[in-house]
Every structure is written in C-alpha cells, then in structure tokens.
N, C-alpha and C positions, 0 to 999 in steps of 0.2 A: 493092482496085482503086486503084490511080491518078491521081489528077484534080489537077494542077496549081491548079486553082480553087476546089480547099479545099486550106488550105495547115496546115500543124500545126509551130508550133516549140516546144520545152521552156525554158523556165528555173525550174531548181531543181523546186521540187513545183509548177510552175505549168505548166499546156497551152495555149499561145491557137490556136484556130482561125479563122484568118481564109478569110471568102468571097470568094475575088479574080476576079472578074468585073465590074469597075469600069465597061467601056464599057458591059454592058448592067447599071446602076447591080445590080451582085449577085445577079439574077434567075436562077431555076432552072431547070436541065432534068434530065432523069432522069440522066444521067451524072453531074449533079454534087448528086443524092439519090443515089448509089450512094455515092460518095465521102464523105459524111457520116455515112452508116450504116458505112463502112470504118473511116473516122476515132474514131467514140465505140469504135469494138470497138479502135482500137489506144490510144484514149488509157486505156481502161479497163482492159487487158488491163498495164499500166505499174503496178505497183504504186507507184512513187515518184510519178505525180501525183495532188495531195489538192485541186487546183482546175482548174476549165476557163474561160480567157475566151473567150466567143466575140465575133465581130467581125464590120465590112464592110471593104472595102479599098475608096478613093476616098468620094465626097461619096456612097452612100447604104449601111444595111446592109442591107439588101438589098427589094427592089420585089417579092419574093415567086415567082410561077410566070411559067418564061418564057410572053409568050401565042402565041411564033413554034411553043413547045414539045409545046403540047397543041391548037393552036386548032385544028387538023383532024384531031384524033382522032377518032374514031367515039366514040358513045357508050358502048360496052362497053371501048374502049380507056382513056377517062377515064375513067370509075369506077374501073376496077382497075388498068390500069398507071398513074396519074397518082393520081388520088386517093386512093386506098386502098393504096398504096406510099408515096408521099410523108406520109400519117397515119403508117403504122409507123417510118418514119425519125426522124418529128422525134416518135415516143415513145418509141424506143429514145434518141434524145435528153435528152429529160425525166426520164428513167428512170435515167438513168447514176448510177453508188455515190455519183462527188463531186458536189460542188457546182456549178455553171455560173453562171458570172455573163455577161450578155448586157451589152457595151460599145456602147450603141447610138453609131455615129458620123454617121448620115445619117438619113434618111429611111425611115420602114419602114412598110411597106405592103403588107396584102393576107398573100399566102404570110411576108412579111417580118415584120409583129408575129406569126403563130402560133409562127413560127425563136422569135422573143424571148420569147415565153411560154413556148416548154420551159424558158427559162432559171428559176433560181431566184432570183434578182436582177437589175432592170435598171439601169443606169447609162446615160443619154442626154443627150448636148448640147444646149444653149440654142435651137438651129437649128434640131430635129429637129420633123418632120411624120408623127403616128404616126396610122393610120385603116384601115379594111375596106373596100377600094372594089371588092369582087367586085358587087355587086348592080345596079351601071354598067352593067356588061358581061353582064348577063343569069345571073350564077353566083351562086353561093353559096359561102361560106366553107368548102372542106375538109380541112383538113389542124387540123381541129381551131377552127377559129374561133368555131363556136355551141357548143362542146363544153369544152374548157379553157380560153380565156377565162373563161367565163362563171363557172366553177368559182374562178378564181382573182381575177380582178374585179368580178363581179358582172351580172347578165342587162341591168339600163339602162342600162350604159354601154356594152357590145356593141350592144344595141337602136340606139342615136343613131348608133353606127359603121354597123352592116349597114343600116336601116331608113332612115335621114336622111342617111344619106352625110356624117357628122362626122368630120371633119378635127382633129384637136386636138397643141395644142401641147407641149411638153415639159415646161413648168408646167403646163398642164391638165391634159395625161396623170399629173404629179406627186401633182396634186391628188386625181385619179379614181382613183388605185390603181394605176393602167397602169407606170409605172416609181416606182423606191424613190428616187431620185439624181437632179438634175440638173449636168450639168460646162459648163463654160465652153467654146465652140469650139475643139474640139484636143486637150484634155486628159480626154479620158474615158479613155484607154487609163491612164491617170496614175489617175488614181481607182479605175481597174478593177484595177488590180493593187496600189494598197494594202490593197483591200477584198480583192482573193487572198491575199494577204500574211496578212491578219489571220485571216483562212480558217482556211489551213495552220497556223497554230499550234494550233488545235484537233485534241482526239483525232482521228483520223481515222474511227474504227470507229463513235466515238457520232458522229459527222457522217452517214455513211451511213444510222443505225439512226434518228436522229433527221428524217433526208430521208422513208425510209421511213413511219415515222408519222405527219407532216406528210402526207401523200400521200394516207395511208388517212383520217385525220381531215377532209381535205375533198372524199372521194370519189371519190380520182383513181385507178380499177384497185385497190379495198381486194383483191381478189384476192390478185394478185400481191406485195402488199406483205405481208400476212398469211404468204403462199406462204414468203416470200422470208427474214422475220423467223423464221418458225417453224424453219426450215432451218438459218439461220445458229445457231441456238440448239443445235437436234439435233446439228448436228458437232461442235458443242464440249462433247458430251457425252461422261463415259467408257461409255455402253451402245455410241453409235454406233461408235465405236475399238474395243469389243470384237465388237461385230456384222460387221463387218469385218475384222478379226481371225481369227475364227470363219468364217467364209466361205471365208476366204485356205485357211486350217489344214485345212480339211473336217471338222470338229467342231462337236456344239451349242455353242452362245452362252452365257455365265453374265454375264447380266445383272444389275447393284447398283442400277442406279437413283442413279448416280453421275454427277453436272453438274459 
C-alpha cells in the first residue's frame, strides 16, 4: 500500500522511515497503520538493509492515534479494527530481523512512545515531552502501552505515566530507562545515524539471532523467537537440503544428521 505519510528512503544499509503528517503533529489513522505494516514488509524483504531509523517529520514524532480516527467508532470497531490492528503493526514492527533505532525528534505521546518502544534504541532531543495521556480521555493504552512498555521499562514508570498522568522530560525519560541518548535540538537524526552506522558494521546474522534472544530472554512472544531461531538453525542444516531434495526427487530421504 501507498501512503505518502510514511515515507521510506535508503542510504547505503541504512532505512529511515519517517512519519510525515506534521500538521496533525504525526498522529495515526488506519491508512497510515496500513503503510507501516507495508513499509517493515518492504524494508525487510531488502536484503542490503542492516538498520532502520525511524522518525517524525515537523516539531513532534508522533501524538500517537488520530482521535478524529477512531472517536466514533463503535465499540466492536475499536477493539479490532483500531486497536488490535494497530497492536499487530507496531509488533510486526518490533519484530523486524534488523535493528530499529527510534530518532525521537518531538514530542511523543500516547500511540507515539508505544511507535518508540518497538524501536530497539531510542535517540531523543533535549525538547522532547514523552508520557501516556490515554487515561485523560477515558482509554487506555493499546497498542501495547501496559504490555511492552512495561516489559522493557519497567511496571512504576508506566504506572506514573497511565495512573498520574506523568509528563517527563528527555533527561528524565533518560534517567527512567524510557530512551538510551539524549541529542541536542536538531541533531538527533545525526546521532541516529552514527549509532546506524556503527550498527551495520556488525555481523548482520548475529544481529538478528542476538535481537531474537534478547526478545525471548525478557518475555517478549519467547514463541515466536524460539519458532524463528529453531528454523533458521534447521535450514542450515544438511538433513533439511536433503529432505527437500528427496521430496523434489520422489525418493526416501538419507538422513546424516549433518549441521
């Protein structure tokens, strides 16, 4: 799918995705969750890139779910086309072989730090105002806010966000765990790509395998990572080349037990 408002350019082994919806400071609507799920399937489907930044375009990265978007949904319409669509996008996010590094440039809020938490690295400016203000508006955090958060920062510093409506700064989210980096106004995209830079000089394979066990080691979907690990192990196996082989042929298999 096509969405002008997620925008994907390459340099070298590096993918930035930026969210360009500046006038509504980068906020969501399903068309532009179609295009993000389109987006990781084309950056990933690139063998040549070994990093992803993603980004905001204008002063925020992004304020999360539009509320023009879902606010007269039906209830059976938000849960599943909004919420539980938008969960899968930004896991299939999360999820992706490379690395992501989130360049926060604005303000992120709401739907907008969950975007930042699939990242595996946050980079954000001095500026920046990161916090869960769903529970204002009578919601709750879906697209993963009580869930991977918490997994990745810790249950009291989501509590102070959802429960106390905490606001915190780019040093205090520093502090809290919430991003790894603080950059100076302007220059995060700068810091975001030496930190890609330094990325891509690693294996790329032990990058992925190493993503994967990090994953499974703090509970994030140990399934699919276990799934995923086991798999890439079997094909680089001589039984599997010959199991396949043997299928082709219409012949028993003669299995060694050969890695």
């Amino acid at each position: 799918m096509s969405d002008e408002r997620i925008r994907i350019e390459v340099e070298d082994a590096i993918a930035i995705l930026t969210v360009a919806r500046p006038d509504k400071l980068n906020a969501f609507d399903i068309d532009m969750l179609k295009a993000l799920s389109a987006a990781c399937d084309t950056v990933e489907a690139d063998a040549n890139i070994r990093v992803v930044i993603l980004t905001g375009e204008g002063k925020a990265f992004s304020a999360g779910g539009d509320i023009k978007a879902w606010g007269a949904m039906s209830p059976n319409e938000f849960g599943h086309q909004w919420v539980r669509f938008g969960h899968r996008v930004f896991e299939r996010l999360a999820t992706l072989r490379m690395p992501v590094i989130a360049a926060i440039n604005g303000h992120t809020l709401g739907g907008g730090l969950e975007l930042a938490a699939a990242a595996d690295i946050r980079i954000a400016e001095i500026q920046v105002k990161i916090g869960l203000p769903e529970t204002s508006l009578g919601m709750v955090p879906g697209w993963s806010g009580t869930q991977r958060l918490v997994k990745r920062f810790g249950a009291q510093v989501v509590r102070r966000m959802v429960l106390g409506g905490e606001m915190f700064s780019a040093d205090e989210a520093r502090h809290l765990g919430l991003i790894d980096a603080v950059a100076g106004t302007g220059t995060v995209m700068s810091m975001a790509r030496d930190y890609a830079h330094r990325i891509a000089k690693r294996g790329p394979a032990a990058l992925e395998i190493c993503k994967l066990m990090i994953a499974s080691a703090n509970g994030e979907d140990n399934g699919t990572a276990v799934e995923a690990l086991g798999s890439i192990l079997a094909a680089k196996t001589g039984d599997m080349k010959e199991g396949v082989a043997a299928f082709t042929d219409k012949r028993p298999a003669e299995f060694k037990g050969e890695w």
